[in-house]
MIKOL-643899 format. One line per field, with one value per atom (N, C-alpha, C, O): atom name; x negated, y, z negated. Coordinates in Angstrom, 3 decimals, padded with zeros to 6 digits. Layout:
<recs>
name = (CA | ...)
east = (X | ...)
north = (Y | ...)
up = (Z | ...)
</recs>
This chain:
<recs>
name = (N | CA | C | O | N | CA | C | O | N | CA | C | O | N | CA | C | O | N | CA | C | O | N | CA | C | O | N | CA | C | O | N | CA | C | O | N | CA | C | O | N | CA | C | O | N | CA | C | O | N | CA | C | O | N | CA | C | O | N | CA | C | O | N | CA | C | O | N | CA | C | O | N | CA | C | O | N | CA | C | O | N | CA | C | O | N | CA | C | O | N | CA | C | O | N | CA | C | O | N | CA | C | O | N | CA | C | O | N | CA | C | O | N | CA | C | O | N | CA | C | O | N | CA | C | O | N | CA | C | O | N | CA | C | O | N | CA | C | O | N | CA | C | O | N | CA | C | O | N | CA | C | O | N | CA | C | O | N | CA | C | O | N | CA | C | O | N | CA | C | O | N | CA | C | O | N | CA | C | O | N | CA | C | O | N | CA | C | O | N | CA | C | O | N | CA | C | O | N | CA | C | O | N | CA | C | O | N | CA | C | O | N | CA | C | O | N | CA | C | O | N | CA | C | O | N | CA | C | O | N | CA | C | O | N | CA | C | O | N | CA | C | O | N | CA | C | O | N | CA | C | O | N | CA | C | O | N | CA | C | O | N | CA | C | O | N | CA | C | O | N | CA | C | O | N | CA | C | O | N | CA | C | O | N | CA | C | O | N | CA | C | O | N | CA | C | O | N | CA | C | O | N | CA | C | O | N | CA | C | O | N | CA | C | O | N | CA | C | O | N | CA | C | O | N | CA | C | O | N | CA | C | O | N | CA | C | O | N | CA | C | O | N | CA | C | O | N | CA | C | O | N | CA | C | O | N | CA | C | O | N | CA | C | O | N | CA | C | O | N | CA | C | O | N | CA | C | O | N | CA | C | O | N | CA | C | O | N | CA | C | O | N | CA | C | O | N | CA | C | O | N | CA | C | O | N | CA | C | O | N | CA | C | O | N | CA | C | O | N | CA | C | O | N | CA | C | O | N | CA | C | O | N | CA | C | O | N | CA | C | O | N | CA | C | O | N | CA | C | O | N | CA | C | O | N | CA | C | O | N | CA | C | O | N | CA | C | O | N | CA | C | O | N | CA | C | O | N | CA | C | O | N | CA | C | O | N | CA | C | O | N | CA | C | O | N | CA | C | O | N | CA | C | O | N | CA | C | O | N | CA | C | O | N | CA | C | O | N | CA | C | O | N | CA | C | O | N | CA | C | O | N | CA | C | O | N | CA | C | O | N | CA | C | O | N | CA | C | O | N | CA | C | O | N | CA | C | O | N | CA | C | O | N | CA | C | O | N | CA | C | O | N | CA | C | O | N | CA | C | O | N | CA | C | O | N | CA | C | O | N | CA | C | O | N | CA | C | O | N | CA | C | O | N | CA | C | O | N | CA | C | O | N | CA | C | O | N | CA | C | O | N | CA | C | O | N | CA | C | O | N | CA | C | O | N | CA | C | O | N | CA | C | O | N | CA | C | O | N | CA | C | O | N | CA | C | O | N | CA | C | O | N | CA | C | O | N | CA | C | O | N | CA | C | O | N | CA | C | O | N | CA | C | O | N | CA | C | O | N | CA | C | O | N | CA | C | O | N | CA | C | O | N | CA | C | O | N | CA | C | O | N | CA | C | O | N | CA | C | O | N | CA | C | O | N | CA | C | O | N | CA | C | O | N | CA | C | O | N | CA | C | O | N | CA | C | O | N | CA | C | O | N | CA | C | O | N | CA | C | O | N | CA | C | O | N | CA | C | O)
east = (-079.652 | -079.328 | -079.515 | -080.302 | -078.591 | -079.335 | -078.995 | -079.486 | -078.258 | -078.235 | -079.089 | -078.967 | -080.037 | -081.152 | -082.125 | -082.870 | -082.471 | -084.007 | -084.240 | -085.410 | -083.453 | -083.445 | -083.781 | -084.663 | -083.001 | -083.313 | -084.355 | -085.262 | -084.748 | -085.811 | -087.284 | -088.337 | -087.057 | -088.371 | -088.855 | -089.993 | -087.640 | -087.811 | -088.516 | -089.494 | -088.154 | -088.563 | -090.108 | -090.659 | -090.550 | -091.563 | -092.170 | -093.113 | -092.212 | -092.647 | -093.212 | -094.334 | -092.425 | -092.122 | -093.596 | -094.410 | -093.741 | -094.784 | -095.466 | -096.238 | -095.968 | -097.219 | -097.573 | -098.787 | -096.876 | -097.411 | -097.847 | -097.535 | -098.428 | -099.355 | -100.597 | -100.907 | -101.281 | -102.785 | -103.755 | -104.029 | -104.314 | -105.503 | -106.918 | -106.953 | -107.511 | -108.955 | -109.899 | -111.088 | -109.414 | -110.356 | -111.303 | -111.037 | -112.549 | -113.633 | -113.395 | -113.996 | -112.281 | -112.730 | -111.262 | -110.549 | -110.920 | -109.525 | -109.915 | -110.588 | -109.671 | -109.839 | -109.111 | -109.485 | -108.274 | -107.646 | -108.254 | -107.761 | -109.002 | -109.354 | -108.297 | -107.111 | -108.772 | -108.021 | -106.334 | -106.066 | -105.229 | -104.018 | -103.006 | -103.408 | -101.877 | -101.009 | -099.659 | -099.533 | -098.842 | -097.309 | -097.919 | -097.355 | -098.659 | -099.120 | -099.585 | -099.418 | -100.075 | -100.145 | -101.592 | -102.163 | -102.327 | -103.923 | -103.997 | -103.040 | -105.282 | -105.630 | -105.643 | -104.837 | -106.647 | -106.719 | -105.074 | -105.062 | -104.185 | -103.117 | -102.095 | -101.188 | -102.350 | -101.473 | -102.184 | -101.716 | -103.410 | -104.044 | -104.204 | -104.666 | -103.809 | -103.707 | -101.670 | -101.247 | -100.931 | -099.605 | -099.684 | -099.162 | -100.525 | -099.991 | -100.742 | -100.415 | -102.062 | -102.792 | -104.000 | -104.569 | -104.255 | -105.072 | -106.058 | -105.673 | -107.279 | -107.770 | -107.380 | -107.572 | -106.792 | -106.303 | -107.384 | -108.493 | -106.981 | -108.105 | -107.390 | -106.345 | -108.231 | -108.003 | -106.937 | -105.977 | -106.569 | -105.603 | -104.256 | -103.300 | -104.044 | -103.043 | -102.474 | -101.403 | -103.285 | -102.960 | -102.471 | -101.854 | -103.151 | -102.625 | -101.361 | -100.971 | -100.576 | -099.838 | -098.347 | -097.461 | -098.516 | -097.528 | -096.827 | -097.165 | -095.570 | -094.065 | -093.412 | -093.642 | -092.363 | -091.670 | -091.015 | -090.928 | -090.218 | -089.856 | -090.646 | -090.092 | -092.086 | -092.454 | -093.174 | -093.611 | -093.624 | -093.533 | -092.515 | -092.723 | -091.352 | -090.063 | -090.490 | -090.945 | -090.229 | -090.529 | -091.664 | -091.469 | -092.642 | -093.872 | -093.519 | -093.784 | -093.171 | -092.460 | -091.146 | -091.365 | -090.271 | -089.567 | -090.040 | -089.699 | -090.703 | -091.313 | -093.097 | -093.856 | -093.081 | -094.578 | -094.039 | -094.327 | -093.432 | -092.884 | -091.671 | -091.651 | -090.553 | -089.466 | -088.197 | -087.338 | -088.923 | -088.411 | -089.244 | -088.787 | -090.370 | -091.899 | -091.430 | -091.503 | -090.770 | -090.733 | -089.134 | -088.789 | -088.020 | -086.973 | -086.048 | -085.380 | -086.096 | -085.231 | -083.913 | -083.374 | -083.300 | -082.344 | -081.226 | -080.019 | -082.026 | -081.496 | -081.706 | -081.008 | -082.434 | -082.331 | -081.271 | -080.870 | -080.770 | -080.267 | -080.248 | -081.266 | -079.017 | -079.596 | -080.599 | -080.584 | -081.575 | -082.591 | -083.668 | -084.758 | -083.179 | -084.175 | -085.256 | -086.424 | -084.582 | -084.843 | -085.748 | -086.641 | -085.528 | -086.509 | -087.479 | -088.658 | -087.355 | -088.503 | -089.706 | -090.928 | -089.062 | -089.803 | -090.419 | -091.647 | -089.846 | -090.336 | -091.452 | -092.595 | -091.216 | -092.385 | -093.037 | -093.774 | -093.436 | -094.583 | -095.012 | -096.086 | -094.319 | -094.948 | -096.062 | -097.129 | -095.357 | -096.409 | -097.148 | -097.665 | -097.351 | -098.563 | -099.510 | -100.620 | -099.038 | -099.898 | -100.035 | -100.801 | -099.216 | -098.993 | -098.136 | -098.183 | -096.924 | -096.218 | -096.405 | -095.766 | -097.622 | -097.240 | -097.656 | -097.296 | -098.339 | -098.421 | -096.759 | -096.207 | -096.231 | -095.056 | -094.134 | -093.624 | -094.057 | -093.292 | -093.738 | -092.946 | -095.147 | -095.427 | -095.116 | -094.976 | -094.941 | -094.347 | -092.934 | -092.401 | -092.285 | -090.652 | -090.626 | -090.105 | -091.136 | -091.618 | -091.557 | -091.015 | -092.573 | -092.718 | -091.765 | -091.183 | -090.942 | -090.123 | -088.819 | -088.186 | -088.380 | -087.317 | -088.094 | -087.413 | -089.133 | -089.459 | -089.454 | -088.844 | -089.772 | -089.973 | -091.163 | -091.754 | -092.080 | -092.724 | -093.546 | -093.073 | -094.965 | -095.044 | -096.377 | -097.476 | -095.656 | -096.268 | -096.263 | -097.038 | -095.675 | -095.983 | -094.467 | -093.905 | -094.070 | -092.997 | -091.664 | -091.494 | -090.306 | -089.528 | -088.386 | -087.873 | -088.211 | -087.217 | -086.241 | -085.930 | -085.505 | -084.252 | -083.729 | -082.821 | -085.039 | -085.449 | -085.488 | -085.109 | -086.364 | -086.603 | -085.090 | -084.380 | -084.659 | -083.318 | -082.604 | -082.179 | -082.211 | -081.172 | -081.616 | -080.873 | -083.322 | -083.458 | -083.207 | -082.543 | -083.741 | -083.144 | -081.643 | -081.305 | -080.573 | -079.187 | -078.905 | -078.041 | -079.706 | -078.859 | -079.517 | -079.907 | -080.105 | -080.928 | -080.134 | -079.959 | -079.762 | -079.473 | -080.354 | -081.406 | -080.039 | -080.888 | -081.370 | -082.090 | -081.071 | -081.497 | -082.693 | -083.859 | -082.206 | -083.161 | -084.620 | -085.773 | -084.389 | -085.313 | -085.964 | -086.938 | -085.602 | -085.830 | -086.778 | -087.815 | -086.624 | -087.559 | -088.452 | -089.563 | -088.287 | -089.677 | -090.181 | -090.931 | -090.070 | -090.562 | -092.162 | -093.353 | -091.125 | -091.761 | -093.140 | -094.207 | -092.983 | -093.612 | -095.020 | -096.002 | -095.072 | -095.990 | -096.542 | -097.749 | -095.940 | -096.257 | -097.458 | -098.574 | -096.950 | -097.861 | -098.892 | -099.934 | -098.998 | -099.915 | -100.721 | -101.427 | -100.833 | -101.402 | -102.461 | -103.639 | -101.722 | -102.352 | -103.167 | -103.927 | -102.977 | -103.963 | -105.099 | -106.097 | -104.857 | -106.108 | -107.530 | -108.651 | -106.819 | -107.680 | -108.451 | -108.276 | -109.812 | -110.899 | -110.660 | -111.285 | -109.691 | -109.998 | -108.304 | -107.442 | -107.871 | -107.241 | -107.272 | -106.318 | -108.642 | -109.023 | -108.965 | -108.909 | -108.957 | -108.834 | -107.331 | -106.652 | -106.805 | -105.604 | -104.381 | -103.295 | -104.242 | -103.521 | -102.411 | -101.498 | -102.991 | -101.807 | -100.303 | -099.108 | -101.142 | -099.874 | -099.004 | -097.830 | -100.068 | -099.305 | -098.606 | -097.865 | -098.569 | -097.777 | -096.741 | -095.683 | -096.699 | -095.414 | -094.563 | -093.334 | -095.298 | -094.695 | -093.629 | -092.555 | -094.444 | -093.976 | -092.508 | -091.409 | -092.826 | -091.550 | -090.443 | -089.241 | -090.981 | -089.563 | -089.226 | -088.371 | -089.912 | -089.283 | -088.419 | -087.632 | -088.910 | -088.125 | -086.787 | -085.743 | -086.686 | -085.600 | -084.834 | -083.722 | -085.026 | -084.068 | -083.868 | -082.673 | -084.386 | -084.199 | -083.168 | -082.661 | -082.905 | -082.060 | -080.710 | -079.753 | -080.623 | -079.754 | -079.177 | -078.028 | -080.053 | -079.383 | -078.522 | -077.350 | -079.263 | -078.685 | -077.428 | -076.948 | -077.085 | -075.684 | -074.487 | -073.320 | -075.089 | -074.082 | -072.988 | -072.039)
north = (103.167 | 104.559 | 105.282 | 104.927 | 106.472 | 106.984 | 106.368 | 106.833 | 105.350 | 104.651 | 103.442 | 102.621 | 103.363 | 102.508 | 102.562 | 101.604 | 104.429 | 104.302 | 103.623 | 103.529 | 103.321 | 103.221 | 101.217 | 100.579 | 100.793 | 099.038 | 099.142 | 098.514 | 100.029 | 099.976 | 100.137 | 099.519 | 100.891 | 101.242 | 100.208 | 099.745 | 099.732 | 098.903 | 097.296 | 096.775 | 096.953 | 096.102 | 095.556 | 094.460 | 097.387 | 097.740 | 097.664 | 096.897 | 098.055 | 098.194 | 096.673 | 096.588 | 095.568 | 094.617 | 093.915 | 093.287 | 094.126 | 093.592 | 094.607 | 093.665 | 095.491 | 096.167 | 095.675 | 095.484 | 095.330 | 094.939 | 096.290 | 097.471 | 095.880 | 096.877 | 097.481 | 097.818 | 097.662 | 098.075 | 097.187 | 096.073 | 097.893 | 096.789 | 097.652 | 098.419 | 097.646 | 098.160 | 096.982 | 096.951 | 096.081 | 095.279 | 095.866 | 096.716 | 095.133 | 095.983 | 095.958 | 096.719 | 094.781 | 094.658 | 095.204 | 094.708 | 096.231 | 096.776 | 098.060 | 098.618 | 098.541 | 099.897 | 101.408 | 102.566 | 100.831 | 101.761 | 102.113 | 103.100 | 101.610 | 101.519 | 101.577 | 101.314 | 101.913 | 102.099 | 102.576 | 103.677 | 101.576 | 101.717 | 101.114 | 100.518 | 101.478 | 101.692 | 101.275 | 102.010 | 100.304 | 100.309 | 100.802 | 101.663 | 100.388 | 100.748 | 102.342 | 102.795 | 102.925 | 104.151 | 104.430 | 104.322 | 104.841 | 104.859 | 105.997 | 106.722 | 106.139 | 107.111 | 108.558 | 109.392 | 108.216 | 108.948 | 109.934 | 111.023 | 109.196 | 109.976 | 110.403 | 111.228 | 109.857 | 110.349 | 112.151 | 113.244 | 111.655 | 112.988 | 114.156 | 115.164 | 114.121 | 114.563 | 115.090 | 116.230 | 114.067 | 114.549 | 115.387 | 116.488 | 115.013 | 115.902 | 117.473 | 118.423 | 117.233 | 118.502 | 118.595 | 119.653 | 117.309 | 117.680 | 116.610 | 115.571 | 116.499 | 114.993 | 114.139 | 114.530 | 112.887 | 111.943 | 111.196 | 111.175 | 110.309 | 109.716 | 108.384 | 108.384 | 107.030 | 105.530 | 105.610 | 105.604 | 105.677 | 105.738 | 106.480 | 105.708 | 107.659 | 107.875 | 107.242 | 107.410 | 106.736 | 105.683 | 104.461 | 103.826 | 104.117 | 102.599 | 103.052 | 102.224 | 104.117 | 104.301 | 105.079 | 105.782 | 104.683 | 105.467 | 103.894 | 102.740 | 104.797 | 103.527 | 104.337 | 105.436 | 103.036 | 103.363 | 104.327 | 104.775 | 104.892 | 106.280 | 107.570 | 108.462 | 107.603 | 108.850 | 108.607 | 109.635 | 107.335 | 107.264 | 107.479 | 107.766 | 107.337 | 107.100 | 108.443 | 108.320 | 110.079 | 111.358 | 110.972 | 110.947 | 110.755 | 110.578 | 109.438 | 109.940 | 108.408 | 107.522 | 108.547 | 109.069 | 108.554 | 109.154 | 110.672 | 110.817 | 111.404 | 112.026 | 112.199 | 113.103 | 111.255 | 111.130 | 109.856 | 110.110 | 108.823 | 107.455 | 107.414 | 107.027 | 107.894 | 107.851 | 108.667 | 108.379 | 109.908 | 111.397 | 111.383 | 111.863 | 110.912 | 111.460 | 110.684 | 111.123 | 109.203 | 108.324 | 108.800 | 108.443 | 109.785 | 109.782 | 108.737 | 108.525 | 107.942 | 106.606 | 106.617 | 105.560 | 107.761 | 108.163 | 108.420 | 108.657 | 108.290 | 108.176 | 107.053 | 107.011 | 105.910 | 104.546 | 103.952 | 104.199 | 103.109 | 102.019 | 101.352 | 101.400 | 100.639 | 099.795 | 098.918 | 098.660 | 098.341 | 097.233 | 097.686 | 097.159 | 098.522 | 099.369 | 100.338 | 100.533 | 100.862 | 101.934 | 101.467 | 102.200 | 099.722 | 099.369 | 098.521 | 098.716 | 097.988 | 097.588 | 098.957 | 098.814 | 100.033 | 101.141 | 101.549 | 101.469 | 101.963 | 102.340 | 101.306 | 101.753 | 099.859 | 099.100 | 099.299 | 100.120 | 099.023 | 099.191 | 100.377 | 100.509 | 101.518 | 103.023 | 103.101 | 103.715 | 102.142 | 101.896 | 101.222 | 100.824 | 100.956 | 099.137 | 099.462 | 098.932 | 100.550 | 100.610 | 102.140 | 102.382 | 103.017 | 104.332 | 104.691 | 104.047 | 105.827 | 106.424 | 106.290 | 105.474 | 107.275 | 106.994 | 105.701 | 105.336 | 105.003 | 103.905 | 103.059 | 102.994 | 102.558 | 102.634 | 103.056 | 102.270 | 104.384 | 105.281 | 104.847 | 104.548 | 104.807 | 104.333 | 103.048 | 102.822 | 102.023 | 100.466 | 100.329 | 099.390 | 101.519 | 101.533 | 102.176 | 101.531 | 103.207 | 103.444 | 102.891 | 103.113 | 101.943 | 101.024 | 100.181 | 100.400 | 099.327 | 098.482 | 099.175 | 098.332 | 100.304 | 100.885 | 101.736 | 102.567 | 101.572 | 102.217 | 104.070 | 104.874 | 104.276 | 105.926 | 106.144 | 105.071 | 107.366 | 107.885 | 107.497 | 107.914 | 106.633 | 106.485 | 107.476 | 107.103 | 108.796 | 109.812 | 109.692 | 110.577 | 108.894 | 109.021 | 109.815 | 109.495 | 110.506 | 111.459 | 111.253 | 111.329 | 110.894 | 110.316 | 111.804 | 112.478 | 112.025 | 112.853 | 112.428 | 111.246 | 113.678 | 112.931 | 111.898 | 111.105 | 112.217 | 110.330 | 109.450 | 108.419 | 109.767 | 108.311 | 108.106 | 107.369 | 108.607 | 108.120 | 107.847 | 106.699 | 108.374 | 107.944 | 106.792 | 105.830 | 106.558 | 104.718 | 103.919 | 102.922 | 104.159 | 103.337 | 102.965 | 101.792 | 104.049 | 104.031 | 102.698 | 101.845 | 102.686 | 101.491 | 100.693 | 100.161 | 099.995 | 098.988 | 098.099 | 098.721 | 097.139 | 095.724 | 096.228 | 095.620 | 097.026 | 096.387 | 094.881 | 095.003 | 093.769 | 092.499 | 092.363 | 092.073 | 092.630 | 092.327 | 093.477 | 093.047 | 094.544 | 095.704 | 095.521 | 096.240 | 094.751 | 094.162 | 093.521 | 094.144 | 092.375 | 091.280 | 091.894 | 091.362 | 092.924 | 093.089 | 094.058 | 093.357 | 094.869 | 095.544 | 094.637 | 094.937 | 093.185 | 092.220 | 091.599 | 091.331 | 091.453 | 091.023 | 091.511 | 090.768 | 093.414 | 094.079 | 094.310 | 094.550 | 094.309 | 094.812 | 093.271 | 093.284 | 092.356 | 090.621 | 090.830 | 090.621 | 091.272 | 091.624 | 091.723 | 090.809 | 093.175 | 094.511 | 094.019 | 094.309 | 093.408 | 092.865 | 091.662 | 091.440 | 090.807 | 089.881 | 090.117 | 089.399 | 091.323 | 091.595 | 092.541 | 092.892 | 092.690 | 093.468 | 092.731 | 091.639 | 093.100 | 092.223 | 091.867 | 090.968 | 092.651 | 091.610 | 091.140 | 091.735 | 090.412 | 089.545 | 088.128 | 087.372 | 087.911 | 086.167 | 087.057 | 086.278 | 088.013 | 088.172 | 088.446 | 087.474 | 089.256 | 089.664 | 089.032 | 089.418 | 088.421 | 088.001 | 086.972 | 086.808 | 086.054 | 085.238 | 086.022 | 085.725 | 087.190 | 087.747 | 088.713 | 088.714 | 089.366 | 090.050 | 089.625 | 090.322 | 088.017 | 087.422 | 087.047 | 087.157 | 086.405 | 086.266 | 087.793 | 087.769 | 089.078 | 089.843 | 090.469 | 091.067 | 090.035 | 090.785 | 089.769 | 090.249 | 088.062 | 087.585 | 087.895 | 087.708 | 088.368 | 088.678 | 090.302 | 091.037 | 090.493 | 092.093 | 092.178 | 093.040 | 090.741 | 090.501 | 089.907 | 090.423 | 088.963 | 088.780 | 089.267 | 088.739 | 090.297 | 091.453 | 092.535 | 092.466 | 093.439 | 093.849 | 093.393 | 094.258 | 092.276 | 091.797 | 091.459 | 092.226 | 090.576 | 091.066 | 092.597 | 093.014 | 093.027 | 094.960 | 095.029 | 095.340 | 094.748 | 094.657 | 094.777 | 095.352 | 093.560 | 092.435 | 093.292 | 093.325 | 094.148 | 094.413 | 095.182 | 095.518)
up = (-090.245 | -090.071 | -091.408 | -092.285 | -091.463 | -093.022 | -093.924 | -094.952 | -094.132 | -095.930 | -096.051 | -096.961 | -095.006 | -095.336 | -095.770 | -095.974 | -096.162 | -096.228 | -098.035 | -098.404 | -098.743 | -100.162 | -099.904 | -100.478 | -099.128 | -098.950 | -098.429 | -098.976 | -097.053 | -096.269 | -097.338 | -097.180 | -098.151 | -099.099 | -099.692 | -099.621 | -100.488 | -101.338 | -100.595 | -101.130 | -099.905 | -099.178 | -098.499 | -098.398 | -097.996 | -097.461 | -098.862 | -098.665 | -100.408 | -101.372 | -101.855 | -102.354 | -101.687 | -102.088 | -101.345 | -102.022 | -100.008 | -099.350 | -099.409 | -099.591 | -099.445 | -100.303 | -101.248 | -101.328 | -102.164 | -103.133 | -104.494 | -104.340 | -105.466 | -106.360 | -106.204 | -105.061 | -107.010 | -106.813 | -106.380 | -106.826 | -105.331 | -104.735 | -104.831 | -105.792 | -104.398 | -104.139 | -103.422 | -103.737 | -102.528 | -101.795 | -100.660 | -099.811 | -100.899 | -100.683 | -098.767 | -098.008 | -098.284 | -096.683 | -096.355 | -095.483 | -097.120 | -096.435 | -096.206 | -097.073 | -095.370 | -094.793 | -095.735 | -095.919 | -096.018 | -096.809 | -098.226 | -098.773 | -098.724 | -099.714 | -100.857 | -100.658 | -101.990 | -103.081 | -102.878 | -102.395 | -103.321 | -102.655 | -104.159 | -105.158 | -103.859 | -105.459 | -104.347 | -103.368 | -104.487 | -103.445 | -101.928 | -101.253 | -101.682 | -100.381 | -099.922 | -098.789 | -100.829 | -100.766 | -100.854 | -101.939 | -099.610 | -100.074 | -100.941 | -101.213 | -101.405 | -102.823 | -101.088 | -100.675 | -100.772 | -099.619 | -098.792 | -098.219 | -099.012 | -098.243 | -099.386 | -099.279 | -100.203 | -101.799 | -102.024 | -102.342 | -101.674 | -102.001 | -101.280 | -101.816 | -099.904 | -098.987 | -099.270 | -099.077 | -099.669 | -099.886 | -100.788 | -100.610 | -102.300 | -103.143 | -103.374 | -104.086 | -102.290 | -101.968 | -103.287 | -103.558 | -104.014 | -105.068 | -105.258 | -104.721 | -105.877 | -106.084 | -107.402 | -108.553 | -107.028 | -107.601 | -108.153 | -107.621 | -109.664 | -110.413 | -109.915 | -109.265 | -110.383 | -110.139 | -110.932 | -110.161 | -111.978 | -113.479 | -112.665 | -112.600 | -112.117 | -111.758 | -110.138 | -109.554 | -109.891 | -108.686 | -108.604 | -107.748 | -110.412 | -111.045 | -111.684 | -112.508 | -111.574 | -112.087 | -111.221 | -111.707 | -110.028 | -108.939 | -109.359 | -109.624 | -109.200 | -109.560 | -108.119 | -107.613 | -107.712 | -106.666 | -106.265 | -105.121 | -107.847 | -107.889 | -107.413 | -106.771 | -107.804 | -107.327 | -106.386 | -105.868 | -105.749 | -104.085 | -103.163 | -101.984 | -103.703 | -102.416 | -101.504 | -100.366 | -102.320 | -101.613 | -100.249 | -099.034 | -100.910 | -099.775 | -099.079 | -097.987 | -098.810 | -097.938 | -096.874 | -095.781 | -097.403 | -097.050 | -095.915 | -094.741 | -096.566 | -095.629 | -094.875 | -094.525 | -094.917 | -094.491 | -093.153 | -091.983 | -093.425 | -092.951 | -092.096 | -090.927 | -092.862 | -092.594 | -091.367 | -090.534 | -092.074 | -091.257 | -090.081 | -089.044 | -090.103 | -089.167 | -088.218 | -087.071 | -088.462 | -087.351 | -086.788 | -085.661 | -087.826 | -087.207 | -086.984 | -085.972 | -088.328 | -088.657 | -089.136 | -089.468 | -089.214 | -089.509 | -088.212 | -088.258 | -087.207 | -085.865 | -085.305 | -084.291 | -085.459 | -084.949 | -085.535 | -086.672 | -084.717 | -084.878 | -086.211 | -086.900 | -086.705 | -088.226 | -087.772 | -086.568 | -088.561 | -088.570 | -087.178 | -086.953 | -086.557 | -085.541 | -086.285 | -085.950 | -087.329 | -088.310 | -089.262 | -089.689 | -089.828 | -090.667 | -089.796 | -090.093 | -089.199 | -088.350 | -087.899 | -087.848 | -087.661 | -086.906 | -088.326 | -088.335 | -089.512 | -090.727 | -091.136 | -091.240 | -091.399 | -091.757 | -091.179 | -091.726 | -090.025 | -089.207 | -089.047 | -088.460 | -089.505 | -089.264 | -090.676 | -090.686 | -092.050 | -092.950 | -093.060 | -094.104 | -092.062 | -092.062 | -091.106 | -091.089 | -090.068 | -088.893 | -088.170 | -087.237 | -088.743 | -088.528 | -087.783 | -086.736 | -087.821 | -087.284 | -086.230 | -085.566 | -085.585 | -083.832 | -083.358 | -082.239 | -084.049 | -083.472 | -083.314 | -082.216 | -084.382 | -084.887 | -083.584 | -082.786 | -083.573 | -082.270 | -080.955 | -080.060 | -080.820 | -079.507 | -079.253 | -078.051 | -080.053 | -079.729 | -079.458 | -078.865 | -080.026 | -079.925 | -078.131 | -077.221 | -077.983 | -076.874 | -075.317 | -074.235 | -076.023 | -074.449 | -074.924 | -073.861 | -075.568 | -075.722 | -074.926 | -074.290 | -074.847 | -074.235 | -072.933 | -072.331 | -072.631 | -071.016 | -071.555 | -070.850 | -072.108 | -072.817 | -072.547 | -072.423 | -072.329 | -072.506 | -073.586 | -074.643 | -073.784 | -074.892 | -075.973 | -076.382 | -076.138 | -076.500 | -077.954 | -078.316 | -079.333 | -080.444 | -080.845 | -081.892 | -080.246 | -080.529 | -079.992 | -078.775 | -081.104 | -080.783 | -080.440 | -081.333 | -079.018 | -078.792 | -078.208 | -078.063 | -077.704 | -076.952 | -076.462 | -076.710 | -075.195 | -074.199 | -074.483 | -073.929 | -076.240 | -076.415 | -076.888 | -076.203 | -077.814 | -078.445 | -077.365 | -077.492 | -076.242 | -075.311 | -075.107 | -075.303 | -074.534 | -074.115 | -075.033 | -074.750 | -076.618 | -077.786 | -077.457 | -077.611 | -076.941 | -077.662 | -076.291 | -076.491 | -075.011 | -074.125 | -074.758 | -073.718 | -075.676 | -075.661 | -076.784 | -077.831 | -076.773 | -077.862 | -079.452 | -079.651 | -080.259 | -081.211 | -081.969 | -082.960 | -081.623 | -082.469 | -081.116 | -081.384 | -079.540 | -078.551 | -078.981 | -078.930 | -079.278 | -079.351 | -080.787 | -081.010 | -081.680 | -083.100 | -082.255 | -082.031 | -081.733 | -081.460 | -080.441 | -080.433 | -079.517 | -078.522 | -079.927 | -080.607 | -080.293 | -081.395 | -082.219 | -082.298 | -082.802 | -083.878 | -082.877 | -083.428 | -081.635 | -080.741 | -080.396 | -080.421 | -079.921 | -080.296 | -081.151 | -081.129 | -082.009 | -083.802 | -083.865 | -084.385 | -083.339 | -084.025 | -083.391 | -084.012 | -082.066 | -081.095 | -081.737 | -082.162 | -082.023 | -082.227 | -083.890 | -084.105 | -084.595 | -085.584 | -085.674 | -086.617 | -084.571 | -084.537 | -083.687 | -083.632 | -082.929 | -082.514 | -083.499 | -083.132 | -084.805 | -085.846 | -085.877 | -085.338 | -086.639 | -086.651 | -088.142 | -088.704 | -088.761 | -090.655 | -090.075 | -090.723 | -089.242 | -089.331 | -089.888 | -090.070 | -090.136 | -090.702 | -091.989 | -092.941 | -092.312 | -094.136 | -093.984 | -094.313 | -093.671 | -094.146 | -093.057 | -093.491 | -092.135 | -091.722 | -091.602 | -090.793 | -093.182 | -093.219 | -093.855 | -093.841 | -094.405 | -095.530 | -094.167 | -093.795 | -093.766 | -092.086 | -091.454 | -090.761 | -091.451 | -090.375 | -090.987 | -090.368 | -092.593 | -093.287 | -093.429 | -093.484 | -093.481 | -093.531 | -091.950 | -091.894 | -091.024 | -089.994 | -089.750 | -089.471 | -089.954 | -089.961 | -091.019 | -090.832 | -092.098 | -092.924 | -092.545 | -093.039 | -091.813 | -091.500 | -090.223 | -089.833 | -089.584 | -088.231 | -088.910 | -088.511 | -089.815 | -090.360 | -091.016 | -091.028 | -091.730 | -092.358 | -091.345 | -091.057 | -090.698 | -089.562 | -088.435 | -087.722 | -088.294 | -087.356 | -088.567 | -088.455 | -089.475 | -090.099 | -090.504 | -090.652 | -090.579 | -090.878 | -089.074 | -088.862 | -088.340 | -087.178 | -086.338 | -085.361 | -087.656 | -086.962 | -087.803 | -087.412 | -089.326 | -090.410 | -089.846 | -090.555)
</recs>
């Protein structure tokens, strides 16, 4: 709920990782998980390699927070509902993200988390809605085609997000 998004970041930060620029990732050029592409688009200006090698967690949190966080409306999920829905809104995009929470509670699955959806969230088990969540999310990623490149780290990630997530859960 809201005093997670500061663990939730950090966490999501942690498996991002630093600066990459690998030539078979789609995102291209990326700093804490932040493509050069959507940094630049947040901050409305064009960004050099040097100030991309140089985003610290601090002046990402803002753009997480509202690009990630608010967009997916994690401040109204459930504990460990909230970071499960947040990781995956950074790994795979918001509505995608929204639309998996979606069909896991029988909602409308339009990208956009309103009322409905929150009411179907609020009958639902979060540790059960944690795990159909982790379920789609594995799906959805092994059907990528650079899954033989990037998928061993995807799959350790999606299990430690299933495991902190369900602990935030239980707290």
């Amino acid at each position: 709920m809201k005093d997670n998004f500061a663990k939730s970041l950090a966490t999501t930060l942690h498996h991002e990782g630093g600066f990459s620029n690998h030539p078979l990732d789609p995102g291209g050029m990326t700093n804490l998980g932040v493509t050069k592409r959507a940094w630049e688009a947040w901050k409305k200006e064009p960004v050099t390699e040097e100030e991309m090698r140089e985003l610290t967690p601090a002046t990402v949190a803002p753009f997480y927070k509202e690009m990630y966080w608010d967009l997916a409306r994690c401040d109204d999920l459930p504990d460990g509902v909230d970071y499960c829905v947040f990781d995956a809104a950074v790994n795979s995009g918001v509505s995608r993200s929204v639309k998996w929470l979606q069909q896991c509670v029988g909602a409308n699955p339009d990208g956009q988390i309103g009322p409905k959806t929150l009411a179907a969230v609020a009958e639902k088990d979060p540790e059960k809605l944690v795990e159909m969540l982790i379920e789609q999310r594995l799906l959805f990623l092994q059907s990528l085609a650079t899954w033989g490149t990037f998928g061993r780290g995807w799959g350790k990630r999606v299990v430690a997000v299933r495991h902190m997530a369900i602990e935030m859960s239980k707290a």
